[in-house]
C-alpha positions in Angstrom: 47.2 -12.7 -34.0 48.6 -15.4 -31.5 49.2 -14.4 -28.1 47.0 -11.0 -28.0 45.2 -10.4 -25.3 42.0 -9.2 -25.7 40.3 -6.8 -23.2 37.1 -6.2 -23.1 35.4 -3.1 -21.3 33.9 -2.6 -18.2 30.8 -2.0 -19.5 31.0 -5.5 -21.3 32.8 -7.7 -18.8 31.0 -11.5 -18.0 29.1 -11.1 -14.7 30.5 -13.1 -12.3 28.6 -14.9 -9.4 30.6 -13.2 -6.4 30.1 -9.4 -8.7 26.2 -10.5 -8.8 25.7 -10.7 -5.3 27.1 -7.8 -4.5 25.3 -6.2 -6.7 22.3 -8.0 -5.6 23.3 -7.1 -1.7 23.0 -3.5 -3.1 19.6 -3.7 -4.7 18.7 -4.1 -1.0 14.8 -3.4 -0.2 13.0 -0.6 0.1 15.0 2.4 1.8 13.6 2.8 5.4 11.2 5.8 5.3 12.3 8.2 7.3 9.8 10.6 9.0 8.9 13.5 11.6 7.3 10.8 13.7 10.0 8.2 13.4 12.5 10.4 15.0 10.3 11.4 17.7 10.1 7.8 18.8 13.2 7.9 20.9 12.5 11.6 22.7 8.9 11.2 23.6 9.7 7.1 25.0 12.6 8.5 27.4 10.3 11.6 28.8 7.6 8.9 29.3 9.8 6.7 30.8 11.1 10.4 32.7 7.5 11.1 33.9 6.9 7.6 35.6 10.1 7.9 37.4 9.1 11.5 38.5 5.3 10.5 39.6 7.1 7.2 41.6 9.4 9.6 43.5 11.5 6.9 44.0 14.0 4.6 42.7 12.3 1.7 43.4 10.2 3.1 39.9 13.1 2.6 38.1 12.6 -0.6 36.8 8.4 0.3 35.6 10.0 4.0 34.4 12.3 1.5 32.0 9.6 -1.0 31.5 7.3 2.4 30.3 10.0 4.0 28.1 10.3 0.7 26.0 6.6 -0.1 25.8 6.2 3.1 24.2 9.1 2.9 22.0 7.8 -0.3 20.5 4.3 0.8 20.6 5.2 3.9 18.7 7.2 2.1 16.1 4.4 -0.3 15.1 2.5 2.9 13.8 2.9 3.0 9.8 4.4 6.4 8.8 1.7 8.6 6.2 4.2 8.4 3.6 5.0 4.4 3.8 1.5 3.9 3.5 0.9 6.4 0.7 3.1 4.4 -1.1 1.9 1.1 -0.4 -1.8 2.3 -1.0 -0.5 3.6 -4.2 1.4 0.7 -5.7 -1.8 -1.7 -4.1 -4.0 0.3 -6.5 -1.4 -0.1 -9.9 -0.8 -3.8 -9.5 -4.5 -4.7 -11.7 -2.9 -2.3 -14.3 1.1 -3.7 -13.8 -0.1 -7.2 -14.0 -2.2 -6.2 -17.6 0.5 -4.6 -19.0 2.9 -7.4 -17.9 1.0 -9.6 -19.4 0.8 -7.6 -23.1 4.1 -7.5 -23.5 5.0 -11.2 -22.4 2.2 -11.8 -25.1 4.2 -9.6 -27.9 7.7 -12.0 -26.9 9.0 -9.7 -24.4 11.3 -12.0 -22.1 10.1 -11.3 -18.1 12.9 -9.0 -17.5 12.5 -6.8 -20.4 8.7 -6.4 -19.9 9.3 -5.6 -16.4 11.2 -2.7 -17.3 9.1 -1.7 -19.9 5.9 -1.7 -17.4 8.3 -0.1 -14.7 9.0 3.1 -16.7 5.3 3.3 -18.1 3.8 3.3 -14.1 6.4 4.7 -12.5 6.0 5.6 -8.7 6.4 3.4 -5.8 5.0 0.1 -8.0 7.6 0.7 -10.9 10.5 1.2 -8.3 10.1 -2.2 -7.1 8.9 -3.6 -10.7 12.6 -2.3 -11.8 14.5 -3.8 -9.1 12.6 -7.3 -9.3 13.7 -6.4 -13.4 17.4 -5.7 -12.5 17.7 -8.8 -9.6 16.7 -11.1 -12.8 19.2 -10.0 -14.8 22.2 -10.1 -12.0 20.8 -13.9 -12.3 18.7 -13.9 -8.9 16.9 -17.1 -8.8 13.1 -16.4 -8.8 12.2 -16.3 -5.4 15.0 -13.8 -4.5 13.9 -11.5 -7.5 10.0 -11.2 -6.8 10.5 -10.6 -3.3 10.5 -7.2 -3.8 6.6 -7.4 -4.6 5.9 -8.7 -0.8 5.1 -5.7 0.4 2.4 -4.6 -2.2 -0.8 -5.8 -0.7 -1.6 -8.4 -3.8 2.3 -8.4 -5.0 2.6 -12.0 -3.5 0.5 -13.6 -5.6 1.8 -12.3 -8.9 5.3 -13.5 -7.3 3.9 -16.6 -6.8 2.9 -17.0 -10.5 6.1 -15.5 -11.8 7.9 -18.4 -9.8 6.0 -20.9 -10.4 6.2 -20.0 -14.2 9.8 -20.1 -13.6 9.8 -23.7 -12.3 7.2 -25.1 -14.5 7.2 -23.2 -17.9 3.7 -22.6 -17.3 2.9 -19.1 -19.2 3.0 -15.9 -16.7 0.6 -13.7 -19.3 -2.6 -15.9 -18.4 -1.9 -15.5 -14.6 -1.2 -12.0 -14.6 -4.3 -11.4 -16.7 -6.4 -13.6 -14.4 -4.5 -11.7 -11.3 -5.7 -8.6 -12.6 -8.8 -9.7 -13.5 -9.3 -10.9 -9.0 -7.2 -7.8 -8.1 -9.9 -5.3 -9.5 -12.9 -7.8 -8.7 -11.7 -7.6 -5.0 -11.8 -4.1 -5.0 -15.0 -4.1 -6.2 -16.3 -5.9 -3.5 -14.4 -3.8 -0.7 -16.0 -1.0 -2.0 -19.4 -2.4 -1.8 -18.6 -3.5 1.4 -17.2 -0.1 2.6 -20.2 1.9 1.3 -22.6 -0.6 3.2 -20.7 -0.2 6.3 -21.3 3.5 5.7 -25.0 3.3 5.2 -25.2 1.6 9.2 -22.4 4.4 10.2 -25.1 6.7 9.0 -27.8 5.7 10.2 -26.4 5.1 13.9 -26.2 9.1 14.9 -29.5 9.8 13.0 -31.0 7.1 15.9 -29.3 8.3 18.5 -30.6 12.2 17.9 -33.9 10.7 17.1 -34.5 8.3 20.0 -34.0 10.7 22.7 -36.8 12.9 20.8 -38.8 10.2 20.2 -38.9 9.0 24.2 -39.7 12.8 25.2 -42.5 13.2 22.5 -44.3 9.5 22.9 -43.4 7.6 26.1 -43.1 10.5 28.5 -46.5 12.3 28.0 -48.3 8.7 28.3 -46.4 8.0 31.4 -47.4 11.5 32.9 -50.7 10.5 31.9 -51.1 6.9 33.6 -49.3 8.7 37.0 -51.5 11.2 36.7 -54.9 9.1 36.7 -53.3 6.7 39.5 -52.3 9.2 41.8 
């Protein structure tokens, strides 16, 4: 009829752009991690800072007891909690299989948000958090860039952001990047691992010399140097 007002639902209300940032603003990053170590920070900085004050004896020490306490603060806030970087480890090692998987269902006519999600819920874990918020930042209407920043932090998750924007700008088709990104992503790994057991091998042999040489100087050169003494003198 003329003149009725429809109203729709919450649930199925247009987006707008000021209700998409917020909602964007809320996706946020990754919550900061907090640990046994990160709130020991603060304590063991001011006894340092406590302990060059008391071995100055003066107050003249002041300004190095200061000068300690925030050295040390810093120092021990560069130090990357177990947790974070069992997480970042863990999503590192998912990204060959996230970028495969991405690429499947772009290849079956998944749009890129709807294959994010699907991929999200089949890794899970600290990758498919932050596959499901790049997934929820494209739907708000994020542009690219904003979306796939989430992925910085993933050693490797750069580059597939990179594609995914670039895709975005060009056209050019995100399933044959991610396949080729999986395809370095695993290759790489190969080759750190080669590389790690071969530092291993030198590791190895490095103590077996050192417990050999010392054997090897009194069994060989120490008798023959008696020996020459002993005909000289």
């Amino acid at each position: 009829m003329a003149g009725t007002r429809v109203m729709l639902p919450p649930a199925v209300r247009p987006v707008t752009a000021l209700a998409a940032r917020r909602r964007l603003a809320r996706l946020g990053g990754d919550p900061p991690a907090e640990s046994d170590l990160s709130r020991l920070v603060r304590p063991v900085a001011a006894l340092s800072g406590v302990a060059v004050l008391v071995i100055g004896g003066s107050w003249l020490s002041v300004p190095l007891a200061v000068a300690t306490a925030v050295g040390v603060d810093r120092s021990l806030r560069r130090i990357e909690p177990p947790s974070v970087r069992r997480r970042r480890l863990r999503a590192a090692a998912d990204l060959p299989l996230a970028a495969d998987l991405l690429a499947a269902a772009l290849r079956a006519g998944a749009p890129v948000d709807q294959a994010m999600v699907a991929v999200a819920d089949a890794l899970a874990g600290p990758l498919g958090s932050r596959l499901s918020r790049v997934a929820r930042a494209l739907r708000l209407g994020a542009e690219p860039a904003e979306a796939w920043r989430h992925l910085d932090a993933v050693p490797g998750g750069e580059r597939l952001a990179a594609a995914a924007i670039r895709s975005a700008a060009s056209g050019a088709a995100l399933a044959g990047a991610a396949t080729r990104l999986a395809d370095d992503l695993r290759a790489g790994r190969s080759a750190a691992a080669e590389a790690a057991a071969r530092r291993a091998g030198v590791l190895i042999v490095l103590p077996l010399g050192l417990c050999f040489l010392p054997a090897f100087i009194l069994a060989g050169l120490v008798p023959v140097i008696v020996a020459v003494l002993g005909d000289v003198l």
